[in-house]
N, C-alpha and C positions, 0 to 999 in steps of 0.2 A: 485089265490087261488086254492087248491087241496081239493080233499075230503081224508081225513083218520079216521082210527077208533084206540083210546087210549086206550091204551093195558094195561101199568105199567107203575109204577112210581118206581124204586127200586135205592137204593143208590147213590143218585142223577140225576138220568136218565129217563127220557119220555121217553115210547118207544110208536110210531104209527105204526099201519099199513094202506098206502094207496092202494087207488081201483086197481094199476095194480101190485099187489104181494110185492110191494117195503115194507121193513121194517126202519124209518130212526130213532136214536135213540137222543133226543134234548137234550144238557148241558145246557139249559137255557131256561127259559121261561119268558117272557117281566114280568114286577110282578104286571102290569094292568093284564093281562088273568090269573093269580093266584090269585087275587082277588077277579076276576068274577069267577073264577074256583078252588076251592081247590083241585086242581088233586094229592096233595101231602098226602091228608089224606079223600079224600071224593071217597070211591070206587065203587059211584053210575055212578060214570064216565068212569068207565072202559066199553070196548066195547062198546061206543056211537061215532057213526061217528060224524063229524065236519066237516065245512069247513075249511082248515088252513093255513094260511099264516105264510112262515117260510124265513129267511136269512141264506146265509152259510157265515161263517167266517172265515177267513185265520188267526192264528198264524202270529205276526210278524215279529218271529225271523226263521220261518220254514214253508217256504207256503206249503210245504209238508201234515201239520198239517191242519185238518179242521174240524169246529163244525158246529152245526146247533143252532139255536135261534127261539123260534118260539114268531111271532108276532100278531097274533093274534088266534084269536078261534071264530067259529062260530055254535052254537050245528045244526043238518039239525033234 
């Protein structure tokens, strides 16, 4: 788990920022932590750190290609 702070939500994209400058931007959010978090229309969430647990995932056809998934959320 990492700590970051949830920045936006804009045309289908998370964007966090975590504690050492890194900005990582998620195509996917588990749709348990969308649930517990309506980060897609609730903008009480923006700038609240979290703890977050996230997977990067390879493109099948082009390991070239990689996204982020985040799996969990934990507000600090």
């Amino acid at each position: 788990m990492r700590t970051a702070v949830f920045k936006s939500y804009k045309k289908g994209l998370f964007t966090f920022w975590f504690e050492n400058g890194e900005e990582l931007v998620f195509e996917e959010v588990h749709p348990r932590v969308l649930k517990q978090y309506d980060l897609k229309n609730d903008k009480s969430f923006i700038d609240q750190e979290f703890r977050i647990t996230f997977v990067e995932e390879f493109e099948d056809h082009d390991e070239d290609l990689v996204y982020y998934r985040v799996e969990s959320l934990k507000p600090l």
